[in-house]
Each structure stands twice: as structure tokens, then as C-alpha cells.
C-alpha positions in Angstrom: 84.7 78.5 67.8 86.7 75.8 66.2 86.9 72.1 67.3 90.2 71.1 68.6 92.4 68.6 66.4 94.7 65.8 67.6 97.3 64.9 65.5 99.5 61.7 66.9 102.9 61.2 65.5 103.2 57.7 67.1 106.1 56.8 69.4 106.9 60.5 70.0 104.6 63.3 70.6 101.0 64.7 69.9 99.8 68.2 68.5 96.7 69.9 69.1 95.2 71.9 66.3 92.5 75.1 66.5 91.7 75.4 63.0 95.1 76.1 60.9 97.2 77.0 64.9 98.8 74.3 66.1 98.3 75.4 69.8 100.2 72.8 71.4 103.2 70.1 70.7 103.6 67.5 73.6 106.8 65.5 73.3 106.2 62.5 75.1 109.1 60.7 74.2 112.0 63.3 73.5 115.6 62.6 72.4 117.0 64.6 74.8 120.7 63.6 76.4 121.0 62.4 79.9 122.7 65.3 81.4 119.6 67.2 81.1 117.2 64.7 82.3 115.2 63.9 79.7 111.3 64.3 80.5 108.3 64.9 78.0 107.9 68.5 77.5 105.2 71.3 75.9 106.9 73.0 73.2 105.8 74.9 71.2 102.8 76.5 72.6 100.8 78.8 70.6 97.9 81.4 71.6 95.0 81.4 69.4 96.6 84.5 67.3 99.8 81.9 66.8 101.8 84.2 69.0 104.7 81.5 70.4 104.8 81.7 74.2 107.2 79.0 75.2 111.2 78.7 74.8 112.9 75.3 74.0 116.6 75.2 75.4 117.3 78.1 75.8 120.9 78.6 76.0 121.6 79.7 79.7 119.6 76.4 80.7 119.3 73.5 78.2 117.3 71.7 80.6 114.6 74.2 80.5 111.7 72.7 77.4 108.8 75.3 77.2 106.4 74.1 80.0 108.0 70.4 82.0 107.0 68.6 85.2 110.3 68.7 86.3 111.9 68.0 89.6 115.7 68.8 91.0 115.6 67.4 94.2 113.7 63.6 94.3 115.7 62.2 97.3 119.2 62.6 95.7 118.0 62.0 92.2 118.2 65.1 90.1 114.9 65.2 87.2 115.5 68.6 86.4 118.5 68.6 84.2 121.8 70.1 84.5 123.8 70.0 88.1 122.8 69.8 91.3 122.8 71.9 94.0 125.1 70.6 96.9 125.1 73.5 100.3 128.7 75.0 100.4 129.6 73.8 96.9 126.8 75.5 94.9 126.0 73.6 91.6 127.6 70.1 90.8 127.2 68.1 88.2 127.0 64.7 89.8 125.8 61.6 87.8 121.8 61.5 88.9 120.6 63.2 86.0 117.1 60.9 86.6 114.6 59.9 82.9 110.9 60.2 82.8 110.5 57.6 80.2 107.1 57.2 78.5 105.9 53.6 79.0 102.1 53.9 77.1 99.5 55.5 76.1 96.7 55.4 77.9 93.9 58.6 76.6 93.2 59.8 73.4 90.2 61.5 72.6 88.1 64.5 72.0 85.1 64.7 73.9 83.0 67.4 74.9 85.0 70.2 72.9 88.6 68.9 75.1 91.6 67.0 73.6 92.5 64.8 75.8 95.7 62.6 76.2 97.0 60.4 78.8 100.2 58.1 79.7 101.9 56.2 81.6 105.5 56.5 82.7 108.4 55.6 84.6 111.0 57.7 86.5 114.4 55.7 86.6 117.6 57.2 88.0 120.4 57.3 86.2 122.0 54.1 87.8 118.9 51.9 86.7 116.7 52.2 89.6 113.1 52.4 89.6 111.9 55.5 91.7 108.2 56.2 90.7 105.2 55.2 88.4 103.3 57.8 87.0 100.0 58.2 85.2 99.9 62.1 83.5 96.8 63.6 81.9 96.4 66.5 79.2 94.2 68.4 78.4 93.2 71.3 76.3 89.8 73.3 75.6 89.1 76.8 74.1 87.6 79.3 76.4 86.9 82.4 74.0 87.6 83.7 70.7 91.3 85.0 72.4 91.8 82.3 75.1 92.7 78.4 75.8 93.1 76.7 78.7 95.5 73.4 79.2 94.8 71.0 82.4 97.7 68.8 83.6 97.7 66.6 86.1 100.0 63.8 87.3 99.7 60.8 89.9 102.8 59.6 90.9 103.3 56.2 92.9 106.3 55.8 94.7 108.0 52.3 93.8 111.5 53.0 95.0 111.4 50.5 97.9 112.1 53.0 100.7 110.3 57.3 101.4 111.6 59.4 99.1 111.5 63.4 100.4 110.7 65.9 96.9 112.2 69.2 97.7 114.1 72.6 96.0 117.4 74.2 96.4 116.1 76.1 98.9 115.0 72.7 101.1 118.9 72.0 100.5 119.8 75.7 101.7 119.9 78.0 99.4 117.3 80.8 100.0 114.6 82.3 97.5 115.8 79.3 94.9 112.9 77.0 95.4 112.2 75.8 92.2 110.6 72.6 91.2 106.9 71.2 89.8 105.4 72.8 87.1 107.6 74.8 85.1 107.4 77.4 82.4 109.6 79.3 80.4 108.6 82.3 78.4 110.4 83.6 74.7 113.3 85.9 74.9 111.5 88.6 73.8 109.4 89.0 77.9 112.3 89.3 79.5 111.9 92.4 81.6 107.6 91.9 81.3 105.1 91.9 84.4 104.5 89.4 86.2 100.4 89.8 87.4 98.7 88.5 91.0 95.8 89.4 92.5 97.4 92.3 94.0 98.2 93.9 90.5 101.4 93.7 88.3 104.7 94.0 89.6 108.4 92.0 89.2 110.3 89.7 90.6 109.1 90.9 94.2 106.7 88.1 94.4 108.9 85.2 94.4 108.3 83.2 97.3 104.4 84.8 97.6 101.7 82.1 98.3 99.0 82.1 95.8 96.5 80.3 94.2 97.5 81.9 90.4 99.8 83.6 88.9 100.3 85.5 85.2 103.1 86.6 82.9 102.5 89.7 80.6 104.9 89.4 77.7 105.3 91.9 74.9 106.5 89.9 71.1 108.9 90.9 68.7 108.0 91.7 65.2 104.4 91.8 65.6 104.7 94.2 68.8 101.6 92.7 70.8 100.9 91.0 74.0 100.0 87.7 75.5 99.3 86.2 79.2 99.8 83.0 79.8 98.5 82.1 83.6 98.7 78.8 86.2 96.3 77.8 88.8 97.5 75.6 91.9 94.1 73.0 91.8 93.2 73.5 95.6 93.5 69.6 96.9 97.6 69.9 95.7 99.7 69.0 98.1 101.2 72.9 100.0 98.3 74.5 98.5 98.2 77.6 97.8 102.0 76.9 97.0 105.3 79.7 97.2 105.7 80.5 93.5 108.9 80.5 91.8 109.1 83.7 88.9 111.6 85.5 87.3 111.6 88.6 85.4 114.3 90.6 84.9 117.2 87.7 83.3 114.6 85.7 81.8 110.7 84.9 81.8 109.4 81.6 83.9 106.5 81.0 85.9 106.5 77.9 88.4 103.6 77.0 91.0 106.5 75.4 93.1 105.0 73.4 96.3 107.8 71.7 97.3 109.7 75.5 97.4 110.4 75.5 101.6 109.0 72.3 102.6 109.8 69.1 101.3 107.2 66.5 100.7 108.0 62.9 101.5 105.9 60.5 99.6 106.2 56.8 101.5 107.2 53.9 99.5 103.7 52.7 97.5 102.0 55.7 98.2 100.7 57.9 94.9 100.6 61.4 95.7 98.8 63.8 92.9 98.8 67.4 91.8 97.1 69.2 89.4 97.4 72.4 87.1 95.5 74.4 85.0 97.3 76.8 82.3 95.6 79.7 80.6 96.8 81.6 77.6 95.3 84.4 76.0 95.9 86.8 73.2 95.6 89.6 76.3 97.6 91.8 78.6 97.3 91.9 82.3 94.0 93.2 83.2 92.3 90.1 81.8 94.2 88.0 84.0 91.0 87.8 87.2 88.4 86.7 84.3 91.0 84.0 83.2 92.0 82.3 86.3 88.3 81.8 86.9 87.9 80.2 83.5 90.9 78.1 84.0 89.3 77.1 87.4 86.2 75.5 85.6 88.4 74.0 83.1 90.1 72.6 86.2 86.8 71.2 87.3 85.2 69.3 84.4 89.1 67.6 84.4 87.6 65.5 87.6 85.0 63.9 84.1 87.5 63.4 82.2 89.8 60.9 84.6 87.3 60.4 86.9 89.7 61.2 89.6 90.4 63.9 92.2 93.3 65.3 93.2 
């Protein structure tokens, strides 16, 4: 197999190579507009065949960038993007449309066969105010000829000055809308594809299900082939195994979502952590078992890397 490639544009984003792929484009510090919260995001991301398996903006939600750690309900602070749900008025677009602003770099190294990179960052509302600190880790190794795997994991101190409760439309009332955390969104062209647990392959029936993985099946335009990408819930993450937020039918997403009934309240100075693997494969659904148990060991040799747990 090939040896992964970092390539650092400084100031702005990194891309991880396999050979002539780039498999990955982090954009740490985006020039996004403040109504949709701007946040580093993954975009594109590749399989090993190059088959795209991310959307950037897509047009019925700006605010959704490929795959984001992005979170709509952070006490009354909105970093998600777009309006905010408010019980018995639905969506408003208020003005607490919060930044994760990239502070440093911390990591950036290949070691072992991973590419590995790290920073630092703030979360600041959009009034000025200092919510949290957060350190965020990436990082990618190959698995197989067909499959990746990409480990992320953020610890985020609380340095608002007072407890600040992380939650989902669905904390604030509405039901089955309980978004939030990890989120991908899939190309235009899986819309309508399969979304794969360990129960089998199914739809949007499984919204809400608690699991520790979860799988899209997509199907590409022009070249007419299939790809899976999959996310494991690390087992010390806060809510774990989490309610998983997944869409289907209008448009594809995956989202590992543990704040999705339950709100979490982190106190004022304390750092609470959560962790993610990612697997994507030039596969279709039945390879989806074997993969989350790759991802899983990926997930493991992450605890070297920062020398932390979740």
C-alpha cells in the first residue's frame, strides 16, 4: 500500500495524499460567512478509487461542509449554521450564529503509516464571548487496497464562566430532529441509497436507533459504482451508544448524535471529549461488519497517537 502524504497549505487547510488521490481536504480556517457558523470542515473526501463522497454547501443547507463537528444548540449559541430552532416558532434566524476559529497548530506528522494533525481552537459567540477551548485531532490510515479509515477526536473545555447544557432540536421540542456532533453529508447522487446497521440495510426507519456504527451505501453518477462510508461512536463518548441522526430519502447524512434526547451540560472548566472513527471504502453494504471492526482498531492505536483517552 501507499504511504500517506501531508500536504500543508499554511494558514488554511491540510490535504492528505494516497499516491496520486487526494483522500482528504481539512479546512481549518474557512472563509465561511457568519450566518452559517463558520467551523473547519472535511471536504472533499475521496475513497481510494477517487470516488467523492462528501457534499460542500449544498444548496437546501449552506451550513452543511462535507463532514463538520457542528453543534446547534450550545446553551443559546447556535454552531451549526443557519436559524435556530425556537418551540412554537420553528426556525429563526436569530443573531448566535457562534465561530470555531482555529487558534494553532499543534500535530503534524506521519508516523507509523497515520497522518496525523492537531489544533487548537476557540468557540466565540457571535457577540464576542468566549464559550469553549478546544484541542481536535485528525487522523487518517489505509486499511486495505479498497478502504481508509479517519479518527477524530475533540476535547473541549468549557471557559464560558458559567454550565453550558449541549443539546438538539429535539432537547428544545421538536421530535425525531435531534441533530448535532458529528455530521456528514453524502453527494447528490445517494439520495434515496441504504443506510446499513447491524440489523441489515434499510431507510430512514433507523433514526433515533442506538448504535455503536452506522453506514451509508451510495451509488455514483457517471461511473455507476458504489461506496460506504461508516462512523463508529468510541465507547468512553459521552451517551454511548448514541441515537443516530440519518436521512435518506431528501438527501444523504449520517450523524452519531449524543446530545439527540438528552442534553449534556458541561460545568464551567470542565473538558468533556468524544471521539470518532470514519471508514470509507470502495464497497457496498455487506462489507460494512468487517469495516467497523477495522475502524475500531484504528480507533485504538488513536489513544498512541495523543496519548489520551476519551
Amino acid at each position: 500500500m501507499n504511504t500517506l502524504e501531508i500536504r500543508h497549505d499554511l494558514g488554511t487547510s491540510i490535504g492528505v495524499r494516497d499516491g496520486d488521490t487526494e483522500l482528504f481536504r481539512y479546512v481549518y480556517r474557512p472563509d465561511t460567512v457568519q450566518l452559517e457558523s463558520p467551523k473547519p470542515y472535511i471536504s472533499p473526501l475521496r475513497t481510494r478509487a477517487g470516488e467523492v463522497v462528501s457534499l460542500f454547501r449544498p444548496h437546501d443547507h449552506v451550513w452543511h461542509k462535507g463532514i463538520a463537528w457542528s453543534l446547534p444548540h450550545v446553551g443559546e449559541e447556535n454552531f451549526w449554521g443557519g436559524p435556530t430552532y425556537v418551540h412554537g416558532s420553528f426556525y429563526v434566524q436569530l443573531e448566535n450564529n457562534g465561530t470555531q476559529a482555529h487558534r494553532r497548530v499543534v500535530t503534524l506528522d506521519r508516523d507509523g503509516g497515520a497522518a496525523t494533525f492537531s489544533h487548537d481552537l476557540d468557540w466565540i459567540t457571535q457577540s464576542g464571548s468566549a464559550f469553549f477551548t478546544e484541542r481536535r485531532t485528525l487522523s487518517a490510515s489505509l486499511i486495505s487496497a479498497q478502504t481508509w479509515s479517519l479518527s477524530f477526536e475533540t476535547r473541549m473545555t468549557n471557559v464560558s464562566g458559567a454550565d453550558v447544557a449541549i443539546g438538539s432540536p429535539t432537547t428544545k421540542g421538536r421530535e425525531n430532529a435531534g441533530y448535532g456532533g458529528l455530521f456528514w453529508r453524502g453527494p447528490r447522487s445517494f439520495t434515496g441509497g441504504r443506510i446499513v446497521t447491524t440489523e441489515g440495510a434499510g431507510g430512514e426507519e433507523v433514526r433515533g436507533r442506538r448504535t455503536e456504527w452506522m453506514a451509508f451505501e451510495g451509488r455514483h453518477d457517471v461511473t455507476d459504482v458504489q461506496s460506504l462510508v461508516l462512523m463508529v461512536d468510541d465507547s468512553a463518548n459521552p451517551h454511548h451508544p448514541p441515537q443516530w441522526f440519518a436521512r435518506t430519502d431528501d438527501f444523504a447524512c449520517l450523524n452519531p448524535a449524543p446530545f439527540f434526547s438528552e442534553e449534556l451540560v458541561v460545568a464551567d472548566g470542565e473538558t468533556v471529549c468524544f471521539r470518532y472513527g470514519v471508514g470509507i471504502a470502495d464497497a457496498d453494504a455487506s462489507a460494512a461488519p468487517e469495516l467497523a471492526d477495522a475502524v475500531r482498531e484504528q480507533l485504538a492505536r488513536l489513544d498512541a497517537i495523543t496519548g489520551t483517552s476519551a
